[in-house]
C-alpha positions in Angstrom: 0.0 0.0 0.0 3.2 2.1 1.1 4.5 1.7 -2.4 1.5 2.2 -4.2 1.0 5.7 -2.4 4.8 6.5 -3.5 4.7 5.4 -6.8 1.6 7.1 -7.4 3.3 10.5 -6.0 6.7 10.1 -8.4 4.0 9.6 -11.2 2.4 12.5 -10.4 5.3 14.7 -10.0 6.6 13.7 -13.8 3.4 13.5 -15.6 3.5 17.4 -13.7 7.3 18.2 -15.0 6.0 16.9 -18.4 3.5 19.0 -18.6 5.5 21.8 -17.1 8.4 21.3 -19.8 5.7 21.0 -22.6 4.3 23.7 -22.0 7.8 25.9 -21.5 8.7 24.3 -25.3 5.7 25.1 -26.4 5.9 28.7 -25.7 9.5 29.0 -26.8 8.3 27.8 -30.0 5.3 30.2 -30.2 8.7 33.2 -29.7 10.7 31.7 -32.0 7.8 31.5 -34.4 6.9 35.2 -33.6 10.7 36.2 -34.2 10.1 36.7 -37.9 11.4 41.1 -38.0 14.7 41.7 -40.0 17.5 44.1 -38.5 19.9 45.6 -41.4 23.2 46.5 -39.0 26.8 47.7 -40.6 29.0 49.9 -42.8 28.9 51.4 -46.2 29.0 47.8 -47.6 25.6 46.8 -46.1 23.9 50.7 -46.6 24.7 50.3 -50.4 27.3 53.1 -50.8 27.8 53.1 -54.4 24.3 51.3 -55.5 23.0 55.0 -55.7 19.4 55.5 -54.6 19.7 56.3 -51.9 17.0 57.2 -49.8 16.8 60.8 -48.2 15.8 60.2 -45.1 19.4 58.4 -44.1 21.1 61.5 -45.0 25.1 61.0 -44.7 24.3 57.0 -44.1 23.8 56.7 -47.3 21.1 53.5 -46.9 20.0 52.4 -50.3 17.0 50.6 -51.7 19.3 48.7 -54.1 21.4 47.4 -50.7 21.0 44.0 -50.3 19.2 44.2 -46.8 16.2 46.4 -48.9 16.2 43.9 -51.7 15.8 40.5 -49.6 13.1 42.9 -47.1 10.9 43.0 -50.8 12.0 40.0 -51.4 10.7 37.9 -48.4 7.9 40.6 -46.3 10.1 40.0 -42.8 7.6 41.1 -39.7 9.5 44.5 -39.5 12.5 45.7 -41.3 14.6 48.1 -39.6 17.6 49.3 -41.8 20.3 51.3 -39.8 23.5 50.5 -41.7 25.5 53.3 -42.2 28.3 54.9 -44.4 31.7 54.8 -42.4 30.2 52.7 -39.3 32.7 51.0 -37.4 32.2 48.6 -34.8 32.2 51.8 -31.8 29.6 53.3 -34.2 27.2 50.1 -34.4 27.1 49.4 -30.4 26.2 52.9 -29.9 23.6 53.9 -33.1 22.3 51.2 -34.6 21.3 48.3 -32.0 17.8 50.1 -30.7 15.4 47.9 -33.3 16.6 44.8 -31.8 14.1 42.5 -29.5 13.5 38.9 -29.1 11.3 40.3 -32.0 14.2 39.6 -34.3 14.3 36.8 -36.7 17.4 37.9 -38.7 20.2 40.3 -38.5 22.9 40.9 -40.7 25.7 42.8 -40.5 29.1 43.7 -42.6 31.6 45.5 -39.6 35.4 45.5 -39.7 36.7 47.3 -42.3 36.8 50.9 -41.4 38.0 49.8 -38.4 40.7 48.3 -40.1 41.5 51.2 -41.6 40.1 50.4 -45.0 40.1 54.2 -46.7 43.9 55.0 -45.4 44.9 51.6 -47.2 43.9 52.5 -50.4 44.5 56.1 -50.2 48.0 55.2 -49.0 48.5 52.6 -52.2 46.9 54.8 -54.7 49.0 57.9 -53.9 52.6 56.1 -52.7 54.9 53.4 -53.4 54.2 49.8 -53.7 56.5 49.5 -50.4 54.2 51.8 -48.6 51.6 50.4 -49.9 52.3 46.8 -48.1 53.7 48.8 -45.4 49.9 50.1 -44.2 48.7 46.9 -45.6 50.6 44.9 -43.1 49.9 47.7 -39.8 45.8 47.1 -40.6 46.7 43.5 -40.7 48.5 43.8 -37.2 45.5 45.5 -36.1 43.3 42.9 -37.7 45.3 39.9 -35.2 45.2 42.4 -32.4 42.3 44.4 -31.9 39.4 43.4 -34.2 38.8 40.5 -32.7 37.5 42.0 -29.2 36.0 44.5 -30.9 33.8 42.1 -33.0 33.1 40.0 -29.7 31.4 43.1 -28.0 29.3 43.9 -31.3 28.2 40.2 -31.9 28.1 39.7 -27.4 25.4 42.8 -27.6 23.5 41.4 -30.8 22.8 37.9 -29.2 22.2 40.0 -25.7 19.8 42.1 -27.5 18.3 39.6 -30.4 18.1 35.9 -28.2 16.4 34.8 -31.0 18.0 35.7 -33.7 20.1 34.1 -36.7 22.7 36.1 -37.4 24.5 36.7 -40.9 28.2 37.7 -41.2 28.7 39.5 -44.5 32.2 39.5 -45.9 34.0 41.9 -48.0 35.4 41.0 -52.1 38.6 40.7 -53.6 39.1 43.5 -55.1 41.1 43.1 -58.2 41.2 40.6 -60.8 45.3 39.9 -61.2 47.4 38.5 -64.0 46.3 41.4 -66.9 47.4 44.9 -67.8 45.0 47.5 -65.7 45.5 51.0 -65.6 46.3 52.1 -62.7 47.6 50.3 -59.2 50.7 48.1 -59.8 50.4 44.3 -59.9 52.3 43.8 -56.6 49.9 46.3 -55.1 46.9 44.6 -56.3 47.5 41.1 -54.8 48.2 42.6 -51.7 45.5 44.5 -51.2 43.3 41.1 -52.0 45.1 39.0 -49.8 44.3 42.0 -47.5 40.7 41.1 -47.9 41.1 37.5 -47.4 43.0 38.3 -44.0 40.3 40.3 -42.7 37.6 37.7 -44.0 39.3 34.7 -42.2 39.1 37.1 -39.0 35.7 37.9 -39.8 34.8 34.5 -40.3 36.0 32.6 -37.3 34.5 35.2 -35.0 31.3 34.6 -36.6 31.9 30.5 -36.0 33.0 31.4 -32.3 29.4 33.4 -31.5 27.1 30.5 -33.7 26.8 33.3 -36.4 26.6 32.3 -39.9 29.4 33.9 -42.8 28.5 35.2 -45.8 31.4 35.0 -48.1 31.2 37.1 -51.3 34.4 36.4 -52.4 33.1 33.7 -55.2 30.2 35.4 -56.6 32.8 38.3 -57.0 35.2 36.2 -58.8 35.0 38.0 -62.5 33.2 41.1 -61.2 36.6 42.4 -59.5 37.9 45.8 -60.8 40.2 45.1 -63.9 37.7 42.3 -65.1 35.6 44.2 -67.9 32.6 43.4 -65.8 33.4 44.9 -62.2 30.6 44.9 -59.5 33.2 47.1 -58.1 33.6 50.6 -58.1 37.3 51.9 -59.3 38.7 55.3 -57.7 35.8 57.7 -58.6 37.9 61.4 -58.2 34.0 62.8 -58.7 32.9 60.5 -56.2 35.5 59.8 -54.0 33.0 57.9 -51.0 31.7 55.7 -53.8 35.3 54.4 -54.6 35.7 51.1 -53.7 32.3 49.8 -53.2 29.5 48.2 -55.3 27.6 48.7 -58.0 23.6 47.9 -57.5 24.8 44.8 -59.6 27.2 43.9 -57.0 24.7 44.3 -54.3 22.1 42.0 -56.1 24.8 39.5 -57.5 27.2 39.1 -54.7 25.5 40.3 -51.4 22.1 39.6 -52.2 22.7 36.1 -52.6 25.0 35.6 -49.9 22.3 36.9 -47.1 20.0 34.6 -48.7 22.1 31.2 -49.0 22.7 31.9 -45.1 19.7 33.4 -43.5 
């Protein structure tokens, strides 16, 4: 009888945890399920600098309706869509002006950070104007600064997104190669075109294993690139614009909808 009363009490208490535990999954699911708005975070490569049209409301930002984040928004009616990529962000800039939309709301964030912090518009305004020893001179300081300082950087960006956005799947957006070697090109030397690419693989492999490290996904452009580099005939890529000079360096609408575009997509 002494056992029957016990087992019946242990019974009770499980069927009770099971129906406690159900009902906590089930309700996890319902916020995961609800956790369908899209947050647009970065720099000029996720506003669409160079895609023109942009829209006038993001003033210096620069946000554009040809950027990748506007074009998968159209392209798949997220919840919400809250774009607050901007022109020159670095990481400093994202933690302290573009992290208010996010909520256990958020489905998906993406976000392209690293570069100006790496001091992406010195680099090229050093190899443009100087030597190709200078040039791999700066090349090799940002990559110093890439092994050194980037990576904490990143990890209190990507520590405030998941803080912020529990829900969340994040995307990593990389940066392209920039040049297409092994032709004659007008302009930059050879030497200083391969570094400057292997400059962008350096920071991408940095990009990409903090990205692993936080359960982030990476969106590497660098393939759907390959052909569109400056010096290719076909560049996604804007060369040095001297009537343009922010739009330098960046892509066209046809890089944002053949390179980014599809790598938000493959990984969101």
């Amino acid at each position: 009888m002494r056992r029957s009363r016990i087992t019946a009490y242990v019974t009770s208490l499980l069927l009770a945890a099971g129906i406690a535990l159900t009902g906590a999954t089930s309700a996890q699911a319902s916020q995961l399920a609800a956790a369908t708005g899209y947050v647009a975070l970065g720099d000029s490569y996720s506003s669409g600098v160079g895609a023109g049209s942009y829209m006038s409301s993001s003033g210096d930002c620069k946000r554009s309706t040809k950027a990748y984040p506007y074009l998968w928004a159209a392209a798949h009616s997220p919840s919400s869509f809250n774009f607050t990529a901007c022109s020159g962000a670095r990481t400093g800039d994202v933690l302290a002006n573009q992290l208010t939309p996010l909520s256990s709301a958020t489905g998906l964030v993406s976000i392209s950070v690293g570069g100006n912090d790496a001091g992406f518009a010195d680099v090229m305004t050093t190899c443009v104007l100087q030597s190709d020893s200078s040039c791999l001179a700066r090349i090799n300081t940002a990559k110093a600064y890439v092994d050194s300082t980037l990576p904490g950087q990143l990890d209190n960006v990507y520590d405030a997104i998941s803080s912020r956005a529990p829900a969340a799947h994040v995307v990593v957006l990389g940066y392209p190669r920039f040049y297409k070697l092994g032709q004659a090109c007008l302009g930059l030397s050879e030497a200083k075109r391969s570094a400057i690419n292997g400059a962008s693989d350096y920071l991408n492999s940095a990009l990409a294993k903090r990205a692993a490290d936080h359960g982030f996904a990476f969106g590497d452009v660098k393939s759907a690139f390959t052909g569109h580099e400056i010096c290719s005939g076909s560049s996604w890529l804007h060369s040095l614009n001297l009537l343009n000079i922010g739009e330098s360096y960046h892509p066209t609408a046809a890089g944002q909808s053949g390179g980014y575009l599809p790598a938000l997509t493959d990984n969101a």
